[in-house]
C-alpha positions in Angstrom: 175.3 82.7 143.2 178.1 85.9 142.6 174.9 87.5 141.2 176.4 91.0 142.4 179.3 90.3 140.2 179.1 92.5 136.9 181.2 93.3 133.8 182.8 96.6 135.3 183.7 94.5 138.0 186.1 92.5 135.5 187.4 95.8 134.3 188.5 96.8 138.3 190.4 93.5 138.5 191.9 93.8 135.5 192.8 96.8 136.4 194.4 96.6 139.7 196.2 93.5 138.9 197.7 95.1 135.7 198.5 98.7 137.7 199.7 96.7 141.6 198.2 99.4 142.6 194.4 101.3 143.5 195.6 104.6 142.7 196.7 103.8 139.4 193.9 101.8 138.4 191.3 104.1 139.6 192.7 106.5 137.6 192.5 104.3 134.4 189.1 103.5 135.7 188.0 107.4 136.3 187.3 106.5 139.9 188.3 107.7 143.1 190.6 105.4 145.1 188.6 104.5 148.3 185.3 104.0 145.6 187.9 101.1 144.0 189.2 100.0 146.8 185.1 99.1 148.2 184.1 97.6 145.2 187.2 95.2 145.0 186.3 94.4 148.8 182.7 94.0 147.7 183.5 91.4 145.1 185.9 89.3 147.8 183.2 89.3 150.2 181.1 87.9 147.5 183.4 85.5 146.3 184.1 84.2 149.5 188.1 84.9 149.4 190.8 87.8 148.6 192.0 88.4 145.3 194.6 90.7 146.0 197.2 90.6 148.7 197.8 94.1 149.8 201.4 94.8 150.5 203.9 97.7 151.1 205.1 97.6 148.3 202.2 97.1 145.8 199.0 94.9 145.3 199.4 91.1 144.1 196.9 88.7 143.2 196.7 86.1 145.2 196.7 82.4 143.9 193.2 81.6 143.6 193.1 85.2 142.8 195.1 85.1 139.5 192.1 82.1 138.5 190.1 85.3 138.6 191.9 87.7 137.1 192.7 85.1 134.7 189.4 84.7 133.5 188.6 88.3 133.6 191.2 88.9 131.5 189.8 86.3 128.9 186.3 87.8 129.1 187.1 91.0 128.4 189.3 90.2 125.2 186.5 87.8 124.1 184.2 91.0 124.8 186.2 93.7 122.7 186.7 90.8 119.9 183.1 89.5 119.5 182.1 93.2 119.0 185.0 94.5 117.0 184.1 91.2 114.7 180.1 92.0 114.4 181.1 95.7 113.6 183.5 94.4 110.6 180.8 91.9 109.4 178.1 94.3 109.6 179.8 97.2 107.4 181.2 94.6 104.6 184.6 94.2 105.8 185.0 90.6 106.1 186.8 89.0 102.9 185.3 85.9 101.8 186.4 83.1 103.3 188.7 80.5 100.8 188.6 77.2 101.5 190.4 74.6 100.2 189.5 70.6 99.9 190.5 67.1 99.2 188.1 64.9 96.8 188.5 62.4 99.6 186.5 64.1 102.3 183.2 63.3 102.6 180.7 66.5 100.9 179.0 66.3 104.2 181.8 67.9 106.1 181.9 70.6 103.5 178.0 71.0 103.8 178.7 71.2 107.5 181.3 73.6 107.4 179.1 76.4 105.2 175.5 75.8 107.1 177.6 76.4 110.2 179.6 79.5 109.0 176.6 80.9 107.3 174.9 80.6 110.7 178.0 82.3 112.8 179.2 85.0 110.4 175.9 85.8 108.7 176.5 87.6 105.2 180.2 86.4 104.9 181.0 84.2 101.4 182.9 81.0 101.3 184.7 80.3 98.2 185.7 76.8 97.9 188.8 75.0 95.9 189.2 71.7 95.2 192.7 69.8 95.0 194.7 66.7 96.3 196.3 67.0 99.7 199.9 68.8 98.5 198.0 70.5 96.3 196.0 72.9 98.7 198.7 73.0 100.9 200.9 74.6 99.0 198.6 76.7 98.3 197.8 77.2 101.9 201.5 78.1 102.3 201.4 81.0 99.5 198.2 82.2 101.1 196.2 81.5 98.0 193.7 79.8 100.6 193.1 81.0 103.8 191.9 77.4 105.4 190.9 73.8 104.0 189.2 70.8 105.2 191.7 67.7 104.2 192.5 64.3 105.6 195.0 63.5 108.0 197.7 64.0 108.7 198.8 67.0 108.7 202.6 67.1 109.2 204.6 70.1 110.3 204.8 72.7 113.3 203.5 75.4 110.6 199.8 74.5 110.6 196.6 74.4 113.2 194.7 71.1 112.7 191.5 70.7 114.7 190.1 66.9 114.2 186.4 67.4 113.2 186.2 63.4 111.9 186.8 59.8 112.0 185.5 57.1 109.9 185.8 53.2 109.8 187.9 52.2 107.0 186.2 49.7 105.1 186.7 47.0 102.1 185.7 47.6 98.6 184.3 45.6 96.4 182.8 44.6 92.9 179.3 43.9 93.6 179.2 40.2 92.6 182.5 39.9 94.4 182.1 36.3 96.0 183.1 38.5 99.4 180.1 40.2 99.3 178.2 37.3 100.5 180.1 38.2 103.9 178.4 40.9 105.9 182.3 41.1 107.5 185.3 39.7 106.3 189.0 39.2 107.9 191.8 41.2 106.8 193.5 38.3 105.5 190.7 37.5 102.8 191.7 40.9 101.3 195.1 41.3 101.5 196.2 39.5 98.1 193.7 41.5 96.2 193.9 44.7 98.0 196.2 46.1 94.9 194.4 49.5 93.9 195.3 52.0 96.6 195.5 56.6 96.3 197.7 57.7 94.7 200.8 58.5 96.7 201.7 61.8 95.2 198.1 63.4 96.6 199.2 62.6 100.0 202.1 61.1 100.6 202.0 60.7 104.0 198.6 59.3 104.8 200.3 57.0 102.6 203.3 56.1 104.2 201.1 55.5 107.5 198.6 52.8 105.7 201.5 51.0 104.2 203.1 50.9 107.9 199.9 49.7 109.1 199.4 47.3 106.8 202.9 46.1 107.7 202.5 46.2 111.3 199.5 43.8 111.3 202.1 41.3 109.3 201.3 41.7 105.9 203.2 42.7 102.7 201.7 45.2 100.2 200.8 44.2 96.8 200.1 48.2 94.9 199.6 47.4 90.9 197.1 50.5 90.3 196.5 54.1 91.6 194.2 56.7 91.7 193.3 60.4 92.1 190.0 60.4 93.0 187.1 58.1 94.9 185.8 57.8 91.5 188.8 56.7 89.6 189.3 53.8 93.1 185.7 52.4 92.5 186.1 52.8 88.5 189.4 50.3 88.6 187.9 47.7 91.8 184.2 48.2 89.2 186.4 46.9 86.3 188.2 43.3 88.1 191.5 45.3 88.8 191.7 44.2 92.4 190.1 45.4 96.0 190.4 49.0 97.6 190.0 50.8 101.0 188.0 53.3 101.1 186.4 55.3 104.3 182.5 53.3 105.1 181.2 57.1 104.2 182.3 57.4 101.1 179.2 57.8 98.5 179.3 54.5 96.3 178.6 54.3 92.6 176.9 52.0 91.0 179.1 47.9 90.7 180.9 48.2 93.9 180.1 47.5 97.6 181.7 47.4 100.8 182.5 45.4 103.6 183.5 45.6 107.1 187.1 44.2 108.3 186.1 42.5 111.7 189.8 42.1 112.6 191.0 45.1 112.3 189.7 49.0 113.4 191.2 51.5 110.8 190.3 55.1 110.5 190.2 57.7 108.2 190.3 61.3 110.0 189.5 64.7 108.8 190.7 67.8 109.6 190.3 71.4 109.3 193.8 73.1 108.3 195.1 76.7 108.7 198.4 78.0 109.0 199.5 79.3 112.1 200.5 82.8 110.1 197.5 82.8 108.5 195.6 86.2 108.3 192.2 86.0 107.4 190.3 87.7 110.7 187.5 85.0 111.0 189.9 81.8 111.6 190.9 82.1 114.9 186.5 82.0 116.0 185.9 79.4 113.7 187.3 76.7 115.9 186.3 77.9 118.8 182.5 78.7 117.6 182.2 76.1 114.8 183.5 72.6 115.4 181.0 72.0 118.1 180.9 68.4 119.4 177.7 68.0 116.9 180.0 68.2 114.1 182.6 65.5 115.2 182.9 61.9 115.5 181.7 61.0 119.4 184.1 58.9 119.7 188.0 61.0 118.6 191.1 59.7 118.1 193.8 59.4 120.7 196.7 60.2 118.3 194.7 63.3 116.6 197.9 63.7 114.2 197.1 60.2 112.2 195.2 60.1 108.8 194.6 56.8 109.8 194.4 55.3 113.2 195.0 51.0 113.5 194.3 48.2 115.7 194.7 45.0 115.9 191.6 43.0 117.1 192.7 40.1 119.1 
């Protein structure tokens, strides 16, 4: 079906629509009025319906004409983009790509990330910078970094955050923890050990939104130790200094396990960050081309802007 529509034919619509009138547009297009005027008739009897409404004083689109010239609009940009791109790939002019990230998103994300961009913008380099959450964006903010992948959220109307990840919060654990026995255990068995948490200053308000949440579901907070990294978390629940939360991907070391909280569905998410001035000419495709629906979570959060999403299991 519309088989006899082609690319020119996008350029003709564009045309008239942007000119209101055949003349005009034929002349942009090199054509002769009454050859423009047939081929624009062609396509409506094709489509089934008029795009244009002729008038006195001009040519309009008409309304489910504007879906049409809509979309040819978007084609040809996506067109002129997609070449103008390959062309600045091919002849070197593509500067790497600098990428920022949070110890606390999971390497598989990051592995992710590269296999994919190597496979989109063949021959163009990702350099990649570790850092807490402040950390890189700060340095997102002086342009030091062109993009990062960092848990949520993301606060402020300066930045694009696409969701590309959500995981199940889950309870940590020495090994020989007498809670291990459990293959699930209530919230409530936790709560008066659950004393090492991140540290605050690495991302203060994914934070602030676990302390709310652990407030919301009726508890107080009991905080007696911090830490910087997953490593430093397992190394103080390893070593009898209390119980942790840690996403159920995270990549255990050796003394600790985890456990499920069957009362309670918390989430982690992960997001890739740019800011919305942000100049590096490979950002804007990346969303759109990269973050397919193989690389996130099925099943996305409603509120895309928490770190960590909570509810209450009745």
């Amino acid at each position: 079906m519309f088989e006899l529509i082609e690319f020119r034919h996008l350029k003709y619509i564009v045309a008239v629509a942007e000119t209101e009138n055949f003349t005009r547009a034929a002349e942009r297009l090199f054509l002769t009025q009454p050859a423009l005027s047939r081929q624009i008739k062609d396509i409506e009897r094709e489509l089934g319906f008029p795009i244009f409404e002729r008038t006195r004083n001009g040519v309009v689109p008409t309304s489910l004409g504007q879906m049409v010239v809509n979309y040819a609009k978007f084609a040809l940009n996506k067109h002129q983009t997609t070449f103008t791109l390959a062309k600045e790939i091919f002849v070197g002019k593509v500067p790497p790509l600098r990428v920022g990230f949070s110890c606390f998103v999971n390497s598989r994300h990051l592995q992710s990330f590269r296999t994919g961009y190597a496979r989109e913008f063949p021959n163009c380099s990702v350099q990649l910078s570790g850092g807490d959450t402040v950390h890189i964006l700060q340095r997102l903010e002086r342009a030091d970094l062109d993009c990062a992948i960092l848990p949520m959220p993301i606060q402020g109307p300066n930045w694009v955050v696409e969701q590309i990840a959500s995981t199940r919060l889950v309870a940590c654990m020495k090994s020989d923890d007498p809670l291990s026995e459990c293959n699930e255990i209530t919230f409530n068995d936790l709560i008066e050990r659950l004393t090492i948490f991140r540290d605050p200053d690495g991302h203060p308000s994914a934070h602030a939104r676990l302390i709310q949440m652990i407030t919301e579901a009726g508890y107080r907070v009991h905080i007696t130790c911090s830490a910087a990294t997953p490593h430093d978390i397992q190394l103080l629940v390893r070593d009898g200094y209390g119980l942790a939360l840690v996403s159920d991907d995270m990549l255990l070391e050796q003394g600790v396990i985890t456990r499920r909280i069957s009362d309670v569905q918390w989430t982690a998410d992960t997001a890739f960050v740019y800011a919305a001035n942000a100049e590096h000419m490979l950002l804007p495709h990346i969303t759109r081309t990269l973050f397919t629906d193989s690389m996130r979570k099925p099943a996305r959060s409603e509120r895309p802007q928490l770190s960590l999403k909570f509810d209450l299991i009745a």
